[in-house]
C-alpha positions as CSV (number, residue, x, y, z in Angstrom):
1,X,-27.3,30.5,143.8
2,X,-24.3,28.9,143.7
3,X,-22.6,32.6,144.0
4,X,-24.2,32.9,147.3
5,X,-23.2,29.7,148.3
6,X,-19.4,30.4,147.6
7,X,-19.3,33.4,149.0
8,X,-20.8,32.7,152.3
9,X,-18.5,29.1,152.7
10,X,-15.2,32.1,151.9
11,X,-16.7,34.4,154.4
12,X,-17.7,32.1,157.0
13,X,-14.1,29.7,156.7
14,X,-11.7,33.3,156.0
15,X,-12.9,34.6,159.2
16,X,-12.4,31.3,161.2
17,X,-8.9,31.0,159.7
18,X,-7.8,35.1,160.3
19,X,-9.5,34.6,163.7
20,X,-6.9,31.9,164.9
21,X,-4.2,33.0,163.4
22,X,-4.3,36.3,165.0
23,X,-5.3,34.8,168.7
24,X,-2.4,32.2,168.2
25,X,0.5,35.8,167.1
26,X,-1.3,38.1,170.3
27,X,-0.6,34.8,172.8
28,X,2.9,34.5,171.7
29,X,3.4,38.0,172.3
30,X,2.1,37.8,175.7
31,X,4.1,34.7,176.7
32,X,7.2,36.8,175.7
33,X,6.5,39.8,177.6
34,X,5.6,38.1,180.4
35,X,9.2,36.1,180.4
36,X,10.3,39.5,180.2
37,X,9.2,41.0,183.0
38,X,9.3,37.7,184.9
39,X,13.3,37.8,184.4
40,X,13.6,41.3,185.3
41,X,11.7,40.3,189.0
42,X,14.0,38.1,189.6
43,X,16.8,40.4,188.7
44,X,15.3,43.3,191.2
45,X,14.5,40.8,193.8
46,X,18.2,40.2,193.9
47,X,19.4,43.4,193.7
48,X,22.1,43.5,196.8
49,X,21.4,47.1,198.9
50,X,22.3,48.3,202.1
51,X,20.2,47.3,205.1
52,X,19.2,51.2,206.0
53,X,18.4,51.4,202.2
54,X,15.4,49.1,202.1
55,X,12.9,51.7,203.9
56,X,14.1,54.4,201.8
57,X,12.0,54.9,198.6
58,X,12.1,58.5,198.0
59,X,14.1,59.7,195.3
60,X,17.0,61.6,197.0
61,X,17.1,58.0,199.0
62,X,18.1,56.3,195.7
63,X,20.5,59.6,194.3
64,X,22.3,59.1,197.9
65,X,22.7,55.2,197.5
66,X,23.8,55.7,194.2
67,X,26.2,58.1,194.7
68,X,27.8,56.0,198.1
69,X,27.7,53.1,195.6
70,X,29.9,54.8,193.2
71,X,32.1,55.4,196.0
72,X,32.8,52.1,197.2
73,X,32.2,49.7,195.0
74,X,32.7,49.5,191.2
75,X,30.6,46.3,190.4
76,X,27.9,48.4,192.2
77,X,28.4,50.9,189.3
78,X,27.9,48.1,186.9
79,X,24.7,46.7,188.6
80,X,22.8,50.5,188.4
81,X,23.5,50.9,184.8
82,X,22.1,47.3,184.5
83,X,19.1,48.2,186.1
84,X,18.3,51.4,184.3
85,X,18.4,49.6,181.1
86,X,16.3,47.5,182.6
87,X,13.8,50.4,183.2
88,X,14.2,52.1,180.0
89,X,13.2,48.6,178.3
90,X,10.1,48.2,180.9
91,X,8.5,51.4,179.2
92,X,9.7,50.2,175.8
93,X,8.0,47.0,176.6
94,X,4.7,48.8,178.1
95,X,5.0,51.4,174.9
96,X,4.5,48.1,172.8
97,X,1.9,46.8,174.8
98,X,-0.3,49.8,173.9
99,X,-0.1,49.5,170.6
100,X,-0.6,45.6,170.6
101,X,-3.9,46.0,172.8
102,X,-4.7,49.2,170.6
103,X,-4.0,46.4,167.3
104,X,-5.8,43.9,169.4
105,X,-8.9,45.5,169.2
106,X,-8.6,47.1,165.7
107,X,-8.3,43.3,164.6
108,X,-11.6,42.2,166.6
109,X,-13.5,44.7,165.1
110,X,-12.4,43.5,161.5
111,X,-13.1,39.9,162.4
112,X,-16.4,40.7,163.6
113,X,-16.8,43.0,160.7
114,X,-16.0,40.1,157.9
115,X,-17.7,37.8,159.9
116,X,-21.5,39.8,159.6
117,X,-20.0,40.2,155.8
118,X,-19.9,36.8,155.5
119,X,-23.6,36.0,157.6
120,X,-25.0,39.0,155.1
121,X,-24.0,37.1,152.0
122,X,-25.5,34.0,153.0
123,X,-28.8,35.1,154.9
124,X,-29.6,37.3,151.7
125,X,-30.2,34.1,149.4
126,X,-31.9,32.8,152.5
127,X,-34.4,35.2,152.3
128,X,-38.1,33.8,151.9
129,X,-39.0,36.5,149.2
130,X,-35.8,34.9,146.9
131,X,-35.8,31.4,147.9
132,X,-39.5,31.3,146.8
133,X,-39.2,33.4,143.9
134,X,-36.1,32.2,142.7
135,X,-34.0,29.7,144.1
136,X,-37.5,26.8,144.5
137,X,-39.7,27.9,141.8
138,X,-40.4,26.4,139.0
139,X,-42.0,28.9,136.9
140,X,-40.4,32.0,135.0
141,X,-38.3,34.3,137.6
142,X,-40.3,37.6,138.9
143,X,-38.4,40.5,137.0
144,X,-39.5,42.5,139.8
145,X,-37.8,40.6,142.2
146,X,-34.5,39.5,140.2
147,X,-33.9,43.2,139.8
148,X,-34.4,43.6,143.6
149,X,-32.1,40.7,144.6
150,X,-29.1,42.2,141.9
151,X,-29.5,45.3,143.5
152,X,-29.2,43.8,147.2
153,X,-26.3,41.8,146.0
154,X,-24.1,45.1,144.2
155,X,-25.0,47.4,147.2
156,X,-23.3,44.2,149.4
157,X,-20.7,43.6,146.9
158,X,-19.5,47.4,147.1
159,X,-19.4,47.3,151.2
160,X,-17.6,44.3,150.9
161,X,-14.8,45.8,148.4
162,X,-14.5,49.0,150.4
163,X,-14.0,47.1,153.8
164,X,-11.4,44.5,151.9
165,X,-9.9,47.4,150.6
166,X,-9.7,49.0,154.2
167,X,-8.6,46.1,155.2
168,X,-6.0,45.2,152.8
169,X,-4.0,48.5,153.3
170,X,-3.0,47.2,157.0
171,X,-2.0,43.6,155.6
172,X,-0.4,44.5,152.0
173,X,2.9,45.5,152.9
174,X,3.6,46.0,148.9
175,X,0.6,48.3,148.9
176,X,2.0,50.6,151.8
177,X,5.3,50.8,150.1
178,X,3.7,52.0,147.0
179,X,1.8,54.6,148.7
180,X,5.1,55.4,150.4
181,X,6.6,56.0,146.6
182,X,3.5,57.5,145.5
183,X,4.1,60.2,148.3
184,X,7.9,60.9,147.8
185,X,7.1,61.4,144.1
186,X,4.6,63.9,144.5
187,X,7.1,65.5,146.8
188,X,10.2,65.5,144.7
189,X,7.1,66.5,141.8
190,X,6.5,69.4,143.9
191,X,9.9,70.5,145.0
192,X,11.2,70.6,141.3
193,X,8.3,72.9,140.4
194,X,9.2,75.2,143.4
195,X,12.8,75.1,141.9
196,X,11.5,75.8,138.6
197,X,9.3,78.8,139.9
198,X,12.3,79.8,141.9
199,X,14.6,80.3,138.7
200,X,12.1,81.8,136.5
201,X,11.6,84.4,139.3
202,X,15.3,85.0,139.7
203,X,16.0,85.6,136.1
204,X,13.4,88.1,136.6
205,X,15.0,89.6,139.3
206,X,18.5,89.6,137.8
207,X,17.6,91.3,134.7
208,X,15.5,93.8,136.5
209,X,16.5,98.0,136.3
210,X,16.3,100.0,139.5
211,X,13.7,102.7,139.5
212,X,15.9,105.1,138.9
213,X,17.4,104.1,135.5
214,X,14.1,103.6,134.0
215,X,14.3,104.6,130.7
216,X,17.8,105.5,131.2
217,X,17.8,105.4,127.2
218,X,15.0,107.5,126.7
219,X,16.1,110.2,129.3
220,X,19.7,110.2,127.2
221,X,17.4,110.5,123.9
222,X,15.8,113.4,125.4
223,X,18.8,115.1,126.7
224,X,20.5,115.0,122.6
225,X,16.8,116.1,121.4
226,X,17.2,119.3,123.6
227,X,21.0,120.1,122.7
228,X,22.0,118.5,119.8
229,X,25.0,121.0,119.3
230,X,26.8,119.3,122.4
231,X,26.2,116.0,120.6
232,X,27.8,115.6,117.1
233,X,29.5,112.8,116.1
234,X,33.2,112.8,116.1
235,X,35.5,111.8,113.2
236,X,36.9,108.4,113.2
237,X,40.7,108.7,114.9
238,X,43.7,106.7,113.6
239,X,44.0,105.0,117.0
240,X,40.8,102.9,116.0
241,X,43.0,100.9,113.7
242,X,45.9,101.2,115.1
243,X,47.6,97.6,115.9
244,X,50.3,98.8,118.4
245,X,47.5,99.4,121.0
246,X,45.3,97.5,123.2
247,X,41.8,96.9,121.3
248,X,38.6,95.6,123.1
249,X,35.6,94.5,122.1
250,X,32.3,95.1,123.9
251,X,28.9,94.1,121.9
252,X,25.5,95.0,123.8
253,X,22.9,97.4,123.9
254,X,23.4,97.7,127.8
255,X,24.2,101.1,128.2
256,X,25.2,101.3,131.9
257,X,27.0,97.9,131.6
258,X,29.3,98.9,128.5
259,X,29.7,101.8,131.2
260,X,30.6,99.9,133.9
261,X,33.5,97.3,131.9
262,X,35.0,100.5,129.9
263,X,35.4,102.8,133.3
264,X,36.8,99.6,134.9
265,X,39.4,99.1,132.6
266,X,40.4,102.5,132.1
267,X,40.2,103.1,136.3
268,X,43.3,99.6,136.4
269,X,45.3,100.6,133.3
270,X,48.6,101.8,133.8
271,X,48.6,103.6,130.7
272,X,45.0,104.6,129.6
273,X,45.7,106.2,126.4
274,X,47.1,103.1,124.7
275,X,43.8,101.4,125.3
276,X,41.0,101.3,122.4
277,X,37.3,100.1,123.2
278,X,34.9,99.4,119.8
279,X,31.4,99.3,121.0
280,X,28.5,98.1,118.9
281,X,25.2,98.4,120.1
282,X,21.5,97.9,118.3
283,X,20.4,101.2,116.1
284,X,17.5,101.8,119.0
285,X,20.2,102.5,121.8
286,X,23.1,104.0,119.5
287,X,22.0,107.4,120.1
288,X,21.7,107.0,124.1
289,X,25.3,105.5,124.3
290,X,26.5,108.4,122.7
291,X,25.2,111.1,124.6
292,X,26.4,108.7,127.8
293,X,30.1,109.0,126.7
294,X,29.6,112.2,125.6
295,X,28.2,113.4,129.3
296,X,30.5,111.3,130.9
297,X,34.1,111.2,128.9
298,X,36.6,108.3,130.0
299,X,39.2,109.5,131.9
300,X,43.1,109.1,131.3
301,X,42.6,109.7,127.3
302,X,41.1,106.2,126.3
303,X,39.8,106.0,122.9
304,X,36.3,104.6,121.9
305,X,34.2,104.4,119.3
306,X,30.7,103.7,119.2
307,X,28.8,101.9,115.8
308,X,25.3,100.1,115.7
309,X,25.3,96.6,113.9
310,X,23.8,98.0,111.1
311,X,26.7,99.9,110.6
312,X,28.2,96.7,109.1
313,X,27.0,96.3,105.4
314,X,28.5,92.7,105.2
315,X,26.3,91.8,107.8
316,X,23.0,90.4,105.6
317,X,21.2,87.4,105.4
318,X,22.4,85.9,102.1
319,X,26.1,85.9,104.1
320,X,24.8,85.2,107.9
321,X,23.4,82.2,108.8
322,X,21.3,83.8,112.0
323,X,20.1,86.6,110.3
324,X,18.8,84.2,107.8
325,X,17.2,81.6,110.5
326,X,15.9,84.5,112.4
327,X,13.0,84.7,109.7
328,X,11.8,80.9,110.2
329,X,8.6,80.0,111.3
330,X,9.9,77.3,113.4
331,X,12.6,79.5,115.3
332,X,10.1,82.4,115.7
333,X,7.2,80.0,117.2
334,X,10.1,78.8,119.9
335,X,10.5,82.1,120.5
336,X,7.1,84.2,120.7
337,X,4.6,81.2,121.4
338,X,2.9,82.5,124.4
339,X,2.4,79.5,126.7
340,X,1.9,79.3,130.3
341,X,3.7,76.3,130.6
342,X,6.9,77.6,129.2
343,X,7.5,79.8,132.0
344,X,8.3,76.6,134.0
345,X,8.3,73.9,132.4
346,X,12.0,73.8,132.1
347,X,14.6,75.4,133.3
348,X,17.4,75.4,130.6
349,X,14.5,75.8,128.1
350,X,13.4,78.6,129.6
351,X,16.8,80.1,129.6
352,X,17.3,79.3,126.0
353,X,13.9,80.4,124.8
354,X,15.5,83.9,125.7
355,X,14.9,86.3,122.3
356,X,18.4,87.6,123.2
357,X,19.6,84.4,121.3
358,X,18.7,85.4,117.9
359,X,19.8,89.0,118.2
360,X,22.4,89.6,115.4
361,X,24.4,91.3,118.1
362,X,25.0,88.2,120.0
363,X,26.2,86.5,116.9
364,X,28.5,89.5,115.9
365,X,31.9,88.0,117.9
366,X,32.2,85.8,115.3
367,X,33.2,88.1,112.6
368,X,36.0,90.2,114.2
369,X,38.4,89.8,111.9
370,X,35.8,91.1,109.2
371,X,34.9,94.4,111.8
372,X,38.5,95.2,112.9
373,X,40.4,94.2,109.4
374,X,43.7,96.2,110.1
375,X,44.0,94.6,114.0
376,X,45.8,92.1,114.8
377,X,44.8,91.3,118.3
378,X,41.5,91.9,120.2
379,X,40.2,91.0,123.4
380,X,36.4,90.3,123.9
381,X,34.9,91.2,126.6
382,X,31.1,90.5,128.0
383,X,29.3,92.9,129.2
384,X,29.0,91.7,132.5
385,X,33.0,92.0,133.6
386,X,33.9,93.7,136.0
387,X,38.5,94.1,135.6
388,X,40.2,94.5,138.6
389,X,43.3,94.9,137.3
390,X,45.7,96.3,134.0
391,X,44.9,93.6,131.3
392,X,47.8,94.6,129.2
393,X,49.7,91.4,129.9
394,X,47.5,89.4,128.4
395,X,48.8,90.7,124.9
396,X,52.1,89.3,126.1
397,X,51.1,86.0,126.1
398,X,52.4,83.5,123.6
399,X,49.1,81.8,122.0
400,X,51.3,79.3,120.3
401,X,49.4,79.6,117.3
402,X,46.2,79.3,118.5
403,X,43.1,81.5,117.8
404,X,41.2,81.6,121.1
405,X,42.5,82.5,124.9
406,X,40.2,81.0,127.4
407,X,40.4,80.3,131.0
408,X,38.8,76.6,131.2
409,X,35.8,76.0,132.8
410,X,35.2,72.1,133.2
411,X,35.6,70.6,137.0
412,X,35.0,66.5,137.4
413,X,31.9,65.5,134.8
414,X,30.9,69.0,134.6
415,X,31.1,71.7,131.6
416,X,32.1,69.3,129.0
417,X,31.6,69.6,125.5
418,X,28.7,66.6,125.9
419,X,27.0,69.1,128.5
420,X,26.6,71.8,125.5
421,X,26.3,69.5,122.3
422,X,24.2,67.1,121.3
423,X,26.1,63.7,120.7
424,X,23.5,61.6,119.6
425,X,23.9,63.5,116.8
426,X,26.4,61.1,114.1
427,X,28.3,64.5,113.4
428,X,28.7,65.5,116.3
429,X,29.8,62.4,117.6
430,X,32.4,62.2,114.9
431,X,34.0,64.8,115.2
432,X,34.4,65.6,118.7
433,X,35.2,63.9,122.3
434,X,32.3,64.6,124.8
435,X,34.9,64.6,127.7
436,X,36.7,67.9,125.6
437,X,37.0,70.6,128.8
438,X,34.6,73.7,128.2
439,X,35.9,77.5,128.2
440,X,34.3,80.9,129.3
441,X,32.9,82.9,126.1
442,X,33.0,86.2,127.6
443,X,36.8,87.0,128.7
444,X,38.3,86.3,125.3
445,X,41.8,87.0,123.8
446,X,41.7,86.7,120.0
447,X,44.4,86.5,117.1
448,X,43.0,87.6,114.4
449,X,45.6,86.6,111.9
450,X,45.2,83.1,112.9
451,X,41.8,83.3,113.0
452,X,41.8,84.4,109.4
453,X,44.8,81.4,108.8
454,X,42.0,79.1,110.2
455,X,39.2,80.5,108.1
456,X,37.3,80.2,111.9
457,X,33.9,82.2,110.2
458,X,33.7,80.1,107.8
459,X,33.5,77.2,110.5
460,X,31.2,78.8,112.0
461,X,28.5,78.7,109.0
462,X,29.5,75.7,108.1
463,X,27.8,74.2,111.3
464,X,25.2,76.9,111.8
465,X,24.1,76.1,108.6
466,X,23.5,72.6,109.8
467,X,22.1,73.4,113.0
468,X,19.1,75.5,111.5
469,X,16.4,72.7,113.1
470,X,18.5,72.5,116.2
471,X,19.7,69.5,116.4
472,X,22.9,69.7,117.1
473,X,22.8,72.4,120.3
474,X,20.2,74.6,121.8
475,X,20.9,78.5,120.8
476,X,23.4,80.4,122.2
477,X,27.1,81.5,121.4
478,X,28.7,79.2,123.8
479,X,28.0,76.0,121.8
480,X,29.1,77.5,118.0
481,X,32.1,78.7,119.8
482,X,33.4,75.4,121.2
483,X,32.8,73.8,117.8
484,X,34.3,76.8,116.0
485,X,37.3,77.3,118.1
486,X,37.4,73.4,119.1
487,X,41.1,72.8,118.2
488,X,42.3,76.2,118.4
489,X,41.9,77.4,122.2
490,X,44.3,78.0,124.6
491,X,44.0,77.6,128.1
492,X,44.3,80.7,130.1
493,X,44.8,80.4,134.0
494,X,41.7,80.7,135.8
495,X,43.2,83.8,138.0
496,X,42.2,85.9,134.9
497,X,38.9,84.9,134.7
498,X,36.5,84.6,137.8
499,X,33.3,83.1,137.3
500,X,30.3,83.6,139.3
501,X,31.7,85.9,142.0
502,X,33.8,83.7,143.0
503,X,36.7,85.7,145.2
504,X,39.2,83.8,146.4
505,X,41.3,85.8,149.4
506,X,44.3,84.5,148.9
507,X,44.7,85.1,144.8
508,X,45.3,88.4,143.3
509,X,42.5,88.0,140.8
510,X,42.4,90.2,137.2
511,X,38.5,89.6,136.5
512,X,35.7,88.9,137.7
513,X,32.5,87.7,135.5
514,X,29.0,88.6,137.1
515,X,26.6,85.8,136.5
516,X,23.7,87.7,136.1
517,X,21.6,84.8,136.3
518,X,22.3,84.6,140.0
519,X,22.6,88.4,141.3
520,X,20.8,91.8,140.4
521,X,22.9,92.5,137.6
522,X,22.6,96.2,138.0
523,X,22.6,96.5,141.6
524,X,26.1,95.1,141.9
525,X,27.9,97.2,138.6
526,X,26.0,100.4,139.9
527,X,28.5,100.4,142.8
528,X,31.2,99.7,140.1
529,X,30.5,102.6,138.5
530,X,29.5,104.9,141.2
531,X,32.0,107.6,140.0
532,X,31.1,107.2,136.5
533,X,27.0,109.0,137.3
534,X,28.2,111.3,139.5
């Protein structure tokens, strides 16, 4: 009973109280807006015109007296732009007025509302059924009727909370600026998906073929199948190890992209026949690159030679770190788990969970000086290089020692060694700054005497050794190289190196990188290499 009670004294006195309070705020607000437009009658009524102008109401009346106004008088000027404010504020003033009559009523209907709330609560225990059965009688309670009166009471107590929770949401100002949060979080929440869909689908579309190089390899297979007297292997020249020329490197089982940077250096050398491209591919597309170059010679008398990685004894996993991490369980369920949620989950682990990561052939730039013994110099090159221009004066360039010619990548905060590594790591932190500029692994002059001074492989196992649970970097090249080469790079200026398409008219640039993450990889070499399938 004493529930009842309580409630209905709440109901009853909360519905006085909001009653006044909201007569007394809707009173105020007339009083002011009828100062208002009290002041702007007086303001009107005093409004100084022409005699003639007083009959005239029509609206080209008022455009002529406004315009003679402006002609003769400038205070006049003054008292029209007074008096359109004043009219722009009247229907601000009468916009308010809506909504305060529309508010008005809304909070009528949620006194009355409360109010019958209220009136329920107390006529229910003032029922004669209860007050018999329950409230005045001395005997046992009726179950019967108990369970009748709780249910009456809930089904009341559940109105009640919706309507106060109705209610609440116009009052609560805390409550509207969480659902305001609540909203722009789902929003941002849905926007970072769609940017996550939207990078998944364009790293499909970058590495996507045209139709017609669909299985480009195979055709090439096919073609050596049917004539394999046009395609026997060549003897290994002298100019392969000779130091006095211009070496590249070119790693990838791409075969129209190892087309398309070999043709462009060759097309921009001044003197092809001094230039020497190695080529190492995978053992499934060795074949097809052959018959390519073979179909297709390089012009001007360049040299190259063609080898799969398993061409390389040394390479095993007793004496390579990858080849030996390649067999975990750990790495391969990163790998080859099938989940829907990788696909967008994130968008740099999508990148890394790439395959192409653990591919020995990724991992081989880090043993030139074991694949080219007799060379001095070599430059690396990506497959995704496009050279605009003869290269051969980057040979000439005085690397002060150093092992590694880069072009630096770092602007502001941005492509730093604390972007790449992980320095929560204690070793990591140790032994190197998190503000250190990164470089471009992918346009890369090497020496490989220093190198070998620097024992730079042996680096590189040290801490790929270490890095086996990923701890210290994600996979990928880029990271063991800016450990490996941290204190031996030289900076090389940017006009050598061009990231991301980025053509600058008024630079002669030398290279330019394609980031195939962002373009149709093939789409843009094919009209590189135009010439070179025709």
């Amino acid at each position: 009973m004493a529930v009842a009670v309580r409630g209905g004294r709440v109901g009853s006195g909360g519905g006085s109280g909001l009653r006044n309070y909201f007569s007394y705020r809707i009173f105020v607000s007339a009083m002011f807006t009828l100062l208002f437009l009290a002041t702007l009658s007086v303001l009107f009524t005093s409004y100084p015109s022409h005699p003639d102008s007083v009959m005239e109401t029509s609206g080209n009346a008022y455009a002529r007296r406004t315009f003679l106004a402006l002609q003769s008088d400038p205070s006049k000027t003054r008292l029209n732009l007074i008096y359109n404010q004043a009219n722009n504020h009247i229907a601000l003033v009468n916009a308010y007025f809506t909504y305060a009559r529309r508010l008005k009523l809304e909070i009528s209907r949620q006194l009355k509302m409360f109010d019958d709330l209220a009136k329920n609560f107390s006529d229910l225990q003032l029922k004669p059924t209860y007050r018999l059965a329950l409230f005045e009688s001395d005997g046992p309670v009726d179950e019967d009727v108990l369970r009748q009166f709780e249910k009456e009471v809930k089904d009341k107590i559940k109105v009640a909370r919706l309507m106060i929770a109705e209610a609440k949401e116009s009052y609560d100002t805390q409550l509207k600026i969480q659902k305001l949060k609540d909203t722009i979080f789902a929003v941002n929440e849905s926007l970072l998906k769609a940017k996550k869909n939207g990078a998944f689908t364009s790293s499909i579309a970058a590495k996507s073929t045209p139709k017609s190089l669909h299985c480009l390899a195979m055709r090439l297979m096919e073609e050596r199948i049917a004539h394999p007297e046009k395609y026997t292997d060549d003897e290994p020249k002298p100019e392969f190890e000779d130091p006095s020329l211009y070496h590249y490197a070119i790693f990838s089982d791409n075969v129209i992209a190892i087309s398309v940077v070999v043709n462009s250096v060759v097309k921009n050398a001044e003197e092809p026949e001094k230039h020497v491209f190695h080529i190492v591919t995978d053992r499934m597309n060795l074949a097809a690159t052959k018959v390519w170059f073979k179909m297709r010679p390089i012009q001007g008398g360049a040299h190259i030679e063609i080898k799969a990685v398993d061409d390389y004894k040394f390479l095993i996993p007793s004496y390579v770190p990858v080849l030996r991490q390649v067999k975990s369980a750990n790495l391969q369920k990163f790998y080859f788990t099938n989940r829907a949620e990788n696909s967008t989950k994130d968008m740099n682990n999508m990148k890394f969970r790439n395959p192409k990561y653990l591919l020995m052939l990724n991992h081989l730039r880090f043993y030139l000086p074991e694949l080219y013994p007799k060379l001095h110099k070599i430059l690396f090159l990506d497959d995704d290089v496009v050279v605009q221009k003869d290269l051969t004066a980057l040979w000439r360039i005085d690397m002060d020692g150093k092992v590694n010619l880069a072009v630096n990548t770092c602007f502001g905060s941005f492509r730093r060694y604390a972007e790449y590594l992980n320095f929560s790591n204690p070793l990591i932190k140790e032994k190197f700054n998190p503000r250190a500029c990164a470089w471009a692994f992918g346009v890369n002059m090497f020496d490989l005497d220093a190198w070998r001074n620097e024992k730079c492989t042996e680096q590189y196992h040290y801490w790929q050794n270490l890095n086996e649970d990923q701890t210290l970097w994600k996979l990928g090249t880029l990271p063991a190289g800016l450990i490996t080469f941290y204190s031996t790079t030289k900076s090389l200026d940017k006009t050598w190196h061009v990231l991301d398409l980025g053509i600058n008219p008024s630079m002669q640039f030398w290279l330019v990188k394609v980031n195939s993450y962002r373009i149709n990889n093939y789409k843009v070499l094919l009209c590189s290499c135009y010439h070179v399938m025709n």
